[in-house]
mmCIF file of the C-alpha atoms, coordinates in Angstrom:
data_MODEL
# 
_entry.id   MODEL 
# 
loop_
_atom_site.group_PDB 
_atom_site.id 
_atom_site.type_symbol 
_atom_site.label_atom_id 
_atom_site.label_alt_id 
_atom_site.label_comp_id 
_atom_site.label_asym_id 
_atom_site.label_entity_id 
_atom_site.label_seq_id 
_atom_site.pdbx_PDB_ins_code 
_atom_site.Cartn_x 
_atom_site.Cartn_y 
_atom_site.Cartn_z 
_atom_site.occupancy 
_atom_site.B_iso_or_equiv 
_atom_site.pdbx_formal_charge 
_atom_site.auth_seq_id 
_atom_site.auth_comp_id 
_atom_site.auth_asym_id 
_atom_site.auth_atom_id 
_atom_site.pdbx_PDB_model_num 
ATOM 1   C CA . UNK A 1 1   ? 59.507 155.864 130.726 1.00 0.00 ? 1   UNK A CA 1 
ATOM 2   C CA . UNK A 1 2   ? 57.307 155.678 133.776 1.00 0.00 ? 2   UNK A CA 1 
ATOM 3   C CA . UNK A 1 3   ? 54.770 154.088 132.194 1.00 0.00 ? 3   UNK A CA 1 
ATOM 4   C CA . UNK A 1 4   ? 57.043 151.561 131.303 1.00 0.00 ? 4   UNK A CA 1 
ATOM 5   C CA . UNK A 1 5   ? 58.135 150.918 135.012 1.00 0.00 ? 5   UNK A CA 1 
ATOM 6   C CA . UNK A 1 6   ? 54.201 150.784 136.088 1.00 0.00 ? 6   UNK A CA 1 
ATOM 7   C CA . UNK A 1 7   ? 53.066 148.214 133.639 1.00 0.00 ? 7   UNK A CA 1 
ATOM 8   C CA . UNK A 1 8   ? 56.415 145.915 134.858 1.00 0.00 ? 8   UNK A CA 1 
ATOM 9   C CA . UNK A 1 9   ? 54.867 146.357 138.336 1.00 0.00 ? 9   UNK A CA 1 
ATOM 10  C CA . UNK A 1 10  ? 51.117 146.142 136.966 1.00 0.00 ? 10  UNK A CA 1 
ATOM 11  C CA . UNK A 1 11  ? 52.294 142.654 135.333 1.00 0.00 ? 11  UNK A CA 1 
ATOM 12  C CA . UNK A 1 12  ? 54.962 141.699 138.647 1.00 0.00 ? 12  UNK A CA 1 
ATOM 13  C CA . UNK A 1 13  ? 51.916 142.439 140.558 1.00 0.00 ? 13  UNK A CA 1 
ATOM 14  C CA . UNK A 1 14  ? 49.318 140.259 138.978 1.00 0.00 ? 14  UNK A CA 1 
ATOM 15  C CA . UNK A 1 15  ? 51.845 137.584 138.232 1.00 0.00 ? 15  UNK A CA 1 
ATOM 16  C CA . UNK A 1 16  ? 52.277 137.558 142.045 1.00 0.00 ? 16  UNK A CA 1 
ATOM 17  C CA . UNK A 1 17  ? 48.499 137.659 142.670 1.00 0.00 ? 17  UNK A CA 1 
ATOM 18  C CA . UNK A 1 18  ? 48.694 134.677 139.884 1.00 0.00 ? 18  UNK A CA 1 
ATOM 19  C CA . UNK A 1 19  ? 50.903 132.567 142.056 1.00 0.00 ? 19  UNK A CA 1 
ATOM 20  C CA . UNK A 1 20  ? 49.450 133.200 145.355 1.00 0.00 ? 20  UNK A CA 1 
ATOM 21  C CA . UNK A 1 21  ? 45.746 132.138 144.300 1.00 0.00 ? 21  UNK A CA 1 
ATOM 22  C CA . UNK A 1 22  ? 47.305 129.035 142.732 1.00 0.00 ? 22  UNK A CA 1 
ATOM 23  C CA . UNK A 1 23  ? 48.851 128.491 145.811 1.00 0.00 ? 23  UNK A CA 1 
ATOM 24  C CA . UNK A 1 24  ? 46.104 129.090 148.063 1.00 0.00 ? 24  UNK A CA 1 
ATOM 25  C CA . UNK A 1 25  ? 43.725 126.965 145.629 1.00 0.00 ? 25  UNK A CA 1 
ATOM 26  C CA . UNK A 1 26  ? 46.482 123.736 145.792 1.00 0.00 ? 26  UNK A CA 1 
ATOM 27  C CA . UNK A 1 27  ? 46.159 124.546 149.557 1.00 0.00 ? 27  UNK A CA 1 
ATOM 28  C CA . UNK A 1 28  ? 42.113 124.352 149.608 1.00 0.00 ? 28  UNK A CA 1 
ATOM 29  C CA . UNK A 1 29  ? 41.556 121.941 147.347 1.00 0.00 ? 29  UNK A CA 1 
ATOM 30  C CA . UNK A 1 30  ? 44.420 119.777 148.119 1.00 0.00 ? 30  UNK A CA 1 
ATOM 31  C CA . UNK A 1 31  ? 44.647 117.315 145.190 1.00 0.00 ? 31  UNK A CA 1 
ATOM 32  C CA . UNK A 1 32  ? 48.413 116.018 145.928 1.00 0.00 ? 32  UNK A CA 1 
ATOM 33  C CA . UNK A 1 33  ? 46.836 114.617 149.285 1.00 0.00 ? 33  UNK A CA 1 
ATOM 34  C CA . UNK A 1 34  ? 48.738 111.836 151.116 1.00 0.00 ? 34  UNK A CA 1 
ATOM 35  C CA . UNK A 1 35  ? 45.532 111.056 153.183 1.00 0.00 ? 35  UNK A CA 1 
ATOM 36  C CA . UNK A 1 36  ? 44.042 107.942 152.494 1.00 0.00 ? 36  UNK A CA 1 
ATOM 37  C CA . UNK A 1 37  ? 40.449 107.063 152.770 1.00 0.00 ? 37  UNK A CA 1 
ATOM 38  C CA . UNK A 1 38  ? 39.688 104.555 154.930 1.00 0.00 ? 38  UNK A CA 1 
ATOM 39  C CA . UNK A 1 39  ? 37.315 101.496 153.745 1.00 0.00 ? 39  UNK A CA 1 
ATOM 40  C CA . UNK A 1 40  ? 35.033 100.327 156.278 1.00 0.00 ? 40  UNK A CA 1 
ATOM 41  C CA . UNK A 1 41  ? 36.339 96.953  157.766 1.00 0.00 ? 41  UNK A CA 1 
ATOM 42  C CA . UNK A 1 42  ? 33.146 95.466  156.907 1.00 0.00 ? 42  UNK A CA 1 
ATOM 43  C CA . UNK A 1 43  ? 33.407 96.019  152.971 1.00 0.00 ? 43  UNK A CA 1 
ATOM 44  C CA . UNK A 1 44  ? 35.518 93.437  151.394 1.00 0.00 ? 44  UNK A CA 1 
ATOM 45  C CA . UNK A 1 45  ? 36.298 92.934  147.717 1.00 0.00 ? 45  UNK A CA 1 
ATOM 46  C CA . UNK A 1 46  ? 36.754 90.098  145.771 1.00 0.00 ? 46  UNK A CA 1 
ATOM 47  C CA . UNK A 1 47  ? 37.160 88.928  142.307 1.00 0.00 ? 47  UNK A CA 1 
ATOM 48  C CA . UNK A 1 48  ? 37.061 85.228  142.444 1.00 0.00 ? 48  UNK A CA 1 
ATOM 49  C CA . UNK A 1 49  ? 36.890 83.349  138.864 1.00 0.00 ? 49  UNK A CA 1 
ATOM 50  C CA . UNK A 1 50  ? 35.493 79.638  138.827 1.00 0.00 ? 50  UNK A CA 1 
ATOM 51  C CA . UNK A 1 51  ? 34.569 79.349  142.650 1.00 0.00 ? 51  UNK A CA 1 
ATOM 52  C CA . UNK A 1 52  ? 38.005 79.282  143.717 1.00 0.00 ? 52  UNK A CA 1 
ATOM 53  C CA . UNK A 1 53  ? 38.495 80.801  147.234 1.00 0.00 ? 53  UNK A CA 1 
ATOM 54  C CA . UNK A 1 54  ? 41.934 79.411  148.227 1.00 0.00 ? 54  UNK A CA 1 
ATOM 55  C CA . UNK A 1 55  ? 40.397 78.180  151.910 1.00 0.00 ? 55  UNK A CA 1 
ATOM 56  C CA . UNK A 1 56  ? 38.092 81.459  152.165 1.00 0.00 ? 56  UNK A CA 1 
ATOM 57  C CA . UNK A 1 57  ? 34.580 82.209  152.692 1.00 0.00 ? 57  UNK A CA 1 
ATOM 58  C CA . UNK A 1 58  ? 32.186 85.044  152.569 1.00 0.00 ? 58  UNK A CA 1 
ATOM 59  C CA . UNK A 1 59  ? 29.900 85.568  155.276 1.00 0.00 ? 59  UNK A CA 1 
ATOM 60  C CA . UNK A 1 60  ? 27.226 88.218  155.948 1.00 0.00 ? 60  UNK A CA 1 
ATOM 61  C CA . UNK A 1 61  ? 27.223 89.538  160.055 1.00 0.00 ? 61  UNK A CA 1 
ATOM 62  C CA . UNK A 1 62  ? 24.321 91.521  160.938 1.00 0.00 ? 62  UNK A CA 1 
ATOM 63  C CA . UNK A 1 63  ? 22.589 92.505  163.650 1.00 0.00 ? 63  UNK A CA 1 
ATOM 64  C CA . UNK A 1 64  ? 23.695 93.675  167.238 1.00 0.00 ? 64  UNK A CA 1 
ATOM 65  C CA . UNK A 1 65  ? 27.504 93.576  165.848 1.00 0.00 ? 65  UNK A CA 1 
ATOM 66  C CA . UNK A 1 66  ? 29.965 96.559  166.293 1.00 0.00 ? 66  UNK A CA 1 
ATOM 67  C CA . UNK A 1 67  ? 30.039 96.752  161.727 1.00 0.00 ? 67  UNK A CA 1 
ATOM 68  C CA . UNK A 1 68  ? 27.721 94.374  160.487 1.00 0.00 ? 68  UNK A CA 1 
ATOM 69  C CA . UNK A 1 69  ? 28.947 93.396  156.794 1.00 0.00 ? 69  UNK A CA 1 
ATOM 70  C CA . UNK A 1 70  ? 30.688 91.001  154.705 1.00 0.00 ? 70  UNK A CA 1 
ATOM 71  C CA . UNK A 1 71  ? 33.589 89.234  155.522 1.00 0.00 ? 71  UNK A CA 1 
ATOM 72  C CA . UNK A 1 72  ? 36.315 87.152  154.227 1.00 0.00 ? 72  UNK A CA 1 
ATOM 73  C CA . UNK A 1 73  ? 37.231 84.248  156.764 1.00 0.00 ? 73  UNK A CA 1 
ATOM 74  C CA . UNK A 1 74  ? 38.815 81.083  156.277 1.00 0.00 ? 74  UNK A CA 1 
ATOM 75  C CA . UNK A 1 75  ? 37.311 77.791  156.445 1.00 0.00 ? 75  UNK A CA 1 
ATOM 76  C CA . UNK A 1 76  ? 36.451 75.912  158.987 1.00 0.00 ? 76  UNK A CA 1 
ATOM 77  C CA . UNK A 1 77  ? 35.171 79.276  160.841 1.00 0.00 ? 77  UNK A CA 1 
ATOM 78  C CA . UNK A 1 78  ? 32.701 79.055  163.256 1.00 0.00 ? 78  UNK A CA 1 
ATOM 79  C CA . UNK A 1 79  ? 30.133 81.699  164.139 1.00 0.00 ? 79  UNK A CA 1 
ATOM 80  C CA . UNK A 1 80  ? 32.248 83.016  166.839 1.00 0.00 ? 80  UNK A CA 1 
ATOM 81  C CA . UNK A 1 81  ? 35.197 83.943  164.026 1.00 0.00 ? 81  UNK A CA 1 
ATOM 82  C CA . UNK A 1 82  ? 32.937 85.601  162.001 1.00 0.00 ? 82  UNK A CA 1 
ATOM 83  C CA . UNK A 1 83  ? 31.456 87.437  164.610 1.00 0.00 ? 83  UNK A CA 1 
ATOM 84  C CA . UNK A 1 84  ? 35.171 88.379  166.028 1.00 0.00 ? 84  UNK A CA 1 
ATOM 85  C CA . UNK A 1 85  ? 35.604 89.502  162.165 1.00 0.00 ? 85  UNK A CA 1 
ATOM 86  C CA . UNK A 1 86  ? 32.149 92.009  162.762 1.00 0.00 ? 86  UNK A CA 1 
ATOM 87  C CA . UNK A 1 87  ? 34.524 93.399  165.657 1.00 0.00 ? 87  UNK A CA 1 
ATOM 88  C CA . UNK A 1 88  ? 32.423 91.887  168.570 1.00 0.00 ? 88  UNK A CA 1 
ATOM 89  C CA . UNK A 1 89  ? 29.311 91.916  169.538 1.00 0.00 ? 89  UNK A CA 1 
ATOM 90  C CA . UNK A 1 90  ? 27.397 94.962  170.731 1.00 0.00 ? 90  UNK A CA 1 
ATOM 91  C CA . UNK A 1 91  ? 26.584 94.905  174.628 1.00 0.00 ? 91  UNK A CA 1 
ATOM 92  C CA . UNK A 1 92  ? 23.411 94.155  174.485 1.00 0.00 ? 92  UNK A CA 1 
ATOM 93  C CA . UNK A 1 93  ? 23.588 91.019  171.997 1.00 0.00 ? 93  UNK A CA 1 
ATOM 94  C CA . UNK A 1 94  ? 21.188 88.077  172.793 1.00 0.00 ? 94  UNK A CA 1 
ATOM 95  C CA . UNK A 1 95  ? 24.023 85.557  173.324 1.00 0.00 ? 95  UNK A CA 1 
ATOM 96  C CA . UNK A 1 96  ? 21.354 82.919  174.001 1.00 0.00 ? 96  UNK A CA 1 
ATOM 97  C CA . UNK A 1 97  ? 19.939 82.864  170.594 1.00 0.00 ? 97  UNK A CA 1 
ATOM 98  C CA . UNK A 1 98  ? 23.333 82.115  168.839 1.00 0.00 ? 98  UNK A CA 1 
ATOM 99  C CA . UNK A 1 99  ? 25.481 79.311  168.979 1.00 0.00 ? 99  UNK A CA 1 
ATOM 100 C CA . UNK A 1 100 ? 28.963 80.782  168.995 1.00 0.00 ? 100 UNK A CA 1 
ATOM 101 C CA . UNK A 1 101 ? 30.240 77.307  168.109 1.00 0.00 ? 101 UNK A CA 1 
ATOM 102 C CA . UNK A 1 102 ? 28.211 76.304  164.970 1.00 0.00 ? 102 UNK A CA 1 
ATOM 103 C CA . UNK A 1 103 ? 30.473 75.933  161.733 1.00 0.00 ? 103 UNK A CA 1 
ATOM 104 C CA . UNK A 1 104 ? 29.752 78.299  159.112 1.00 0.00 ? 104 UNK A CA 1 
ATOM 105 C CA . UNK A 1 105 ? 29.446 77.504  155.141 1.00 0.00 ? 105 UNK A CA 1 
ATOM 106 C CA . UNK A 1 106 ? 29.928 80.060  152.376 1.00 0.00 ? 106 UNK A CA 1 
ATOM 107 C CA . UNK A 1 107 ? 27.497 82.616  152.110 1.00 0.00 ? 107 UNK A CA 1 
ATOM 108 C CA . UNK A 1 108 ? 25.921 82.078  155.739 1.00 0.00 ? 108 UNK A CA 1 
ATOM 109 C CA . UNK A 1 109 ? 24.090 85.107  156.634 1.00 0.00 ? 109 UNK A CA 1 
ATOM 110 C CA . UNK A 1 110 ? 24.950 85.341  160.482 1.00 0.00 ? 110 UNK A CA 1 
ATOM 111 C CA . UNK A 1 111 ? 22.465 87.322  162.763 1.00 0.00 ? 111 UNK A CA 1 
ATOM 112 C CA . UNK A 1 112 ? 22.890 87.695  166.539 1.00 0.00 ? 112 UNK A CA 1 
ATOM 113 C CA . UNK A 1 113 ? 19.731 89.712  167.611 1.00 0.00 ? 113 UNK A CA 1 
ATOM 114 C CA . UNK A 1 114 ? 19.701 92.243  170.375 1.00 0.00 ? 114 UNK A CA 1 
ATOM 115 C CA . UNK A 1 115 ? 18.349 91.783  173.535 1.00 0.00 ? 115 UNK A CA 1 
ATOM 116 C CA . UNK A 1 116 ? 16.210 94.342  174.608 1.00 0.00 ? 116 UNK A CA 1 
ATOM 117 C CA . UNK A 1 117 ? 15.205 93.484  178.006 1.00 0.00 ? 117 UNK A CA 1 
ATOM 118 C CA . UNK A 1 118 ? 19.069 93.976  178.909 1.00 0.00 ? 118 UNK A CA 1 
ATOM 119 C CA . UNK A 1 119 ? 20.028 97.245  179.882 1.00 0.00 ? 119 UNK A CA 1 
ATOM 120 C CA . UNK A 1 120 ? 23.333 99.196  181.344 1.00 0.00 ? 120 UNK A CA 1 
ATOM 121 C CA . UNK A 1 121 ? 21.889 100.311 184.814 1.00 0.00 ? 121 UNK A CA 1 
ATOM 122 C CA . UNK A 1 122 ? 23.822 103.476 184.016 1.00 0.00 ? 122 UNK A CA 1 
ATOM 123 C CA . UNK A 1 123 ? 22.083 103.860 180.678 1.00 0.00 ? 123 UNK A CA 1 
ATOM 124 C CA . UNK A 1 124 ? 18.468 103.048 182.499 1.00 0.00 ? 124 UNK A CA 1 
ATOM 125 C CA . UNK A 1 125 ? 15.296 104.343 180.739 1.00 0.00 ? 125 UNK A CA 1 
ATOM 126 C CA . UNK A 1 126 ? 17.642 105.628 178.143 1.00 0.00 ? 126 UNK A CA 1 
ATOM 127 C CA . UNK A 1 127 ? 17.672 104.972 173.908 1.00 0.00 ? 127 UNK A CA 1 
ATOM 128 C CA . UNK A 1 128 ? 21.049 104.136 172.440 1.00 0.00 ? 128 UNK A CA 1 
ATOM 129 C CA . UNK A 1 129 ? 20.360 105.191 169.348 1.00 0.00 ? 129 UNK A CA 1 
ATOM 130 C CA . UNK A 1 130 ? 23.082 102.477 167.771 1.00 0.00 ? 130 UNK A CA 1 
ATOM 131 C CA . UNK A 1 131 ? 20.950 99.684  168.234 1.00 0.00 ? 131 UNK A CA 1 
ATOM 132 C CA . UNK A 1 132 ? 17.020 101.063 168.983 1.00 0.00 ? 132 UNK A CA 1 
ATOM 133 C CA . UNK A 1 133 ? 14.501 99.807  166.140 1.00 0.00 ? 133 UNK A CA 1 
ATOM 134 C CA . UNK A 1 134 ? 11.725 102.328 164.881 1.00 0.00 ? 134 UNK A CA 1 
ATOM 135 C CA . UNK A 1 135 ? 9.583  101.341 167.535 1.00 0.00 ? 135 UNK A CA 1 
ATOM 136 C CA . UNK A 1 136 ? 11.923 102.133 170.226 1.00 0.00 ? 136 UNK A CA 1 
ATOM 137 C CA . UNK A 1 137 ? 13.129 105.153 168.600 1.00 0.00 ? 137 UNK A CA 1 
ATOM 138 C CA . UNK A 1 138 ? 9.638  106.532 168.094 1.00 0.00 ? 138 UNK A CA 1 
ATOM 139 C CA . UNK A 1 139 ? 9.409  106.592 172.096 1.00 0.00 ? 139 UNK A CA 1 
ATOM 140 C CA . UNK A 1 140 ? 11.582 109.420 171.817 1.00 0.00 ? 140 UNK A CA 1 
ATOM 141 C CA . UNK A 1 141 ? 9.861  113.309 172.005 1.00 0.00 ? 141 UNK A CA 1 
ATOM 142 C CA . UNK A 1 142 ? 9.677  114.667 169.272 1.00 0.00 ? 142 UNK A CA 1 
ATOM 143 C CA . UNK A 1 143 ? 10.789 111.512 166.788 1.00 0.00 ? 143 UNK A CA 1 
ATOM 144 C CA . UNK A 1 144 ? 7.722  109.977 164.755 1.00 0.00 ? 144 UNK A CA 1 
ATOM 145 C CA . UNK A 1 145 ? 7.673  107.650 162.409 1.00 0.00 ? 145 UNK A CA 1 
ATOM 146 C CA . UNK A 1 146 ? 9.897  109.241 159.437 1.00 0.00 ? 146 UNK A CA 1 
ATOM 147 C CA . UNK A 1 147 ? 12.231 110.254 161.612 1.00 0.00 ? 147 UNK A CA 1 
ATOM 148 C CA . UNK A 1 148 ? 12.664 107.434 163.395 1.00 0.00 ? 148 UNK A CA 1 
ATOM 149 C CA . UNK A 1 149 ? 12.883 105.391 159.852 1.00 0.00 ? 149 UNK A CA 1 
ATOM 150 C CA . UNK A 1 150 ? 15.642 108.863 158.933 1.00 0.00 ? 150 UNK A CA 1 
ATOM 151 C CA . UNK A 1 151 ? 18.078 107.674 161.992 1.00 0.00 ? 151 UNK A CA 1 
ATOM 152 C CA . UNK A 1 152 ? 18.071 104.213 161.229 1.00 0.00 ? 152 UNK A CA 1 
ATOM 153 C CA . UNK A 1 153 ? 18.900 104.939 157.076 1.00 0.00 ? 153 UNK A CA 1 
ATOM 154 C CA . UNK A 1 154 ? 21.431 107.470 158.407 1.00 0.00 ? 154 UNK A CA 1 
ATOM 155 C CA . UNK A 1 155 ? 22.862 104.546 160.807 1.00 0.00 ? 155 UNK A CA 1 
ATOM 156 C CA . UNK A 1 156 ? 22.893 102.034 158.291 1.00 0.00 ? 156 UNK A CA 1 
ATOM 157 C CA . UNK A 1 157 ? 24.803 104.156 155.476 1.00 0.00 ? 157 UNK A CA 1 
ATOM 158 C CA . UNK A 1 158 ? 27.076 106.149 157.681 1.00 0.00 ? 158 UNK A CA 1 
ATOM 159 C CA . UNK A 1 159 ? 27.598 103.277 160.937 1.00 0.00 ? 159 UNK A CA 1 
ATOM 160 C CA . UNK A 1 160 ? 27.175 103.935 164.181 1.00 0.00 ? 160 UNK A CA 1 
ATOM 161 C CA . UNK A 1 161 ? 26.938 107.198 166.110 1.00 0.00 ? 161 UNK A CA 1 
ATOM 162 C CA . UNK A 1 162 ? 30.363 107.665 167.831 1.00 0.00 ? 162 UNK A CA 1 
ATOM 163 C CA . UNK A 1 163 ? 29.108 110.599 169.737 1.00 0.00 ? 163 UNK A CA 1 
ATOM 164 C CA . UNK A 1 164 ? 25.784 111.609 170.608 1.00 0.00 ? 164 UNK A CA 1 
ATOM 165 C CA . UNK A 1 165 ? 26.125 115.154 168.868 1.00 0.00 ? 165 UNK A CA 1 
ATOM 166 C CA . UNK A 1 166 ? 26.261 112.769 165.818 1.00 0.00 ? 166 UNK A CA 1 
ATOM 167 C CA . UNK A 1 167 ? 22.490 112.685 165.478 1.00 0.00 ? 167 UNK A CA 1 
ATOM 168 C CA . UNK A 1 168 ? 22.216 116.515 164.399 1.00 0.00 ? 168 UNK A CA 1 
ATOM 169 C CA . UNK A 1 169 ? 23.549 114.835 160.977 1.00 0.00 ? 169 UNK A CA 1 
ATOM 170 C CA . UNK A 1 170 ? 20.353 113.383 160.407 1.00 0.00 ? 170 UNK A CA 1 
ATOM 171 C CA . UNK A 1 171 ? 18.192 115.109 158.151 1.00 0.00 ? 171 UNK A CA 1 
ATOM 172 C CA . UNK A 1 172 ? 15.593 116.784 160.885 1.00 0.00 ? 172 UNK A CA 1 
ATOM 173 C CA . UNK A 1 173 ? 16.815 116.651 163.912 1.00 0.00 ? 173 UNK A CA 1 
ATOM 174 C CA . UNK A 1 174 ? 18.022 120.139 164.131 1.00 0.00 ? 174 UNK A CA 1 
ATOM 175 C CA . UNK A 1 175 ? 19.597 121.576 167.435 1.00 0.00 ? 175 UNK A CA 1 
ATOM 176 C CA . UNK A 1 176 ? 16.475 122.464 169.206 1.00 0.00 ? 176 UNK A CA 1 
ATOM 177 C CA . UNK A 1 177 ? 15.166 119.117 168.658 1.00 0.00 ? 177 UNK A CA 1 
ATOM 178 C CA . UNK A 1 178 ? 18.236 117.357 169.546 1.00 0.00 ? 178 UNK A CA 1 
ATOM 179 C CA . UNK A 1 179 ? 18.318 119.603 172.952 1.00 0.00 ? 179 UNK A CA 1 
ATOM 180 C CA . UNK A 1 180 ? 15.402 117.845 173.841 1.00 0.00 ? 180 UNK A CA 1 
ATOM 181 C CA . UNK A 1 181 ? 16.348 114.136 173.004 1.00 0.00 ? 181 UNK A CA 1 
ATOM 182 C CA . UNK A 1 182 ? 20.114 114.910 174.616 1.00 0.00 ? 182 UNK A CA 1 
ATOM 183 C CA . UNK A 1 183 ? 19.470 113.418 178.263 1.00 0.00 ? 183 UNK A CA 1 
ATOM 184 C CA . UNK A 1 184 ? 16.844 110.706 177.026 1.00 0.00 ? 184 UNK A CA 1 
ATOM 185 C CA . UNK A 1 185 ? 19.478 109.226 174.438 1.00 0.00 ? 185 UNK A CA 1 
ATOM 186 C CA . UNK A 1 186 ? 22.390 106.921 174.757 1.00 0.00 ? 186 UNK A CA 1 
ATOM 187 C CA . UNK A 1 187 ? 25.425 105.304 172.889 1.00 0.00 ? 187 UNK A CA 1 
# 
């Protein structure tokens, strides 16, 4: 008989061991989620059949934009819309080389370049590491050519840095290296 009673608690026992690593497993992996994903602003889908765009166009925004991308907007737009679309322009945008007011026309690929004489006198002598080129970037110690090219692929897949702790993400730049570019760096 009590070998009877133990294997009802032996199986009890694993049956509750069962349950709790089930549970614990629906807790990690978390596959009834009600998070959503968010989709960049700048990616925008659209299945259009015969050229049809019911008053919208498609324009490309790059360049010293907040997220540079492709964007629905209806006719008629000028640059300034589509720029508005991009979510502004960055603050050191060469407003003298666009014309805000010029219409746009499907498929317009709209660039507003960065100024790089402008500066933030708070941000003097500094790299913002949202907007520097290779060149720029290579000033930095430490930060040669491949990595310079490794925080501008990292930039362009992942957007911009929203802290400046956000540059240990790029492939070589470990913490001692980023210790070093910390107070020569800028957003």
């Amino acid at each position: 008989m009590e070998t009877d009673g133990n294997r009802r608690r032996v199986k009890l026992l694993c049956l509750c061991i069962a349950f709790l690593l089930l549970g614990l497993s629906l807790f990690v992996l978390d596959p009834f989620s009600l998070r959503r994903e968010e989709v960049p602003p700048a990616l925008v889908e659209t299945v259009q059949t015969g050229g049809d765009h019911s008053g919208k166009i498609l324009v490309y925004v790059v360049g010293a934009v907040k997220n540079p991308g492709v964007y629905e907007i209806p006719e008629g737009s000028h640059f300034y819309d589509a720029v508005k679309a991009a979510g502004d322009v960055l603050p050191y945008a060469d407003m003298n080389a666009v014309n805000m007011a010029e219409p746009v026309t499907e498929s317009m690929k709209i660039y507003v370049p960065l100024d790089p004489y402008q500066s933030d006198r708070s941000a003097k002598g500094l790299v913002n590491i949202n907007t520097a080129g290779q060149k720029e970037l290579e000033t930095l110690p430490g930060v040669g050519k491949v990595t310079a090219e490794k925080i501008i692929t990292y930039r362009e897949e992942h957007g911009q840095f929203s802290q400046l702790e956000d540059l240990k993400h790029v492939p070589s730049i470990s913490d001692g290296k980023f210790k070093k570019l910390a107070d020569k760096i800028t957003l």
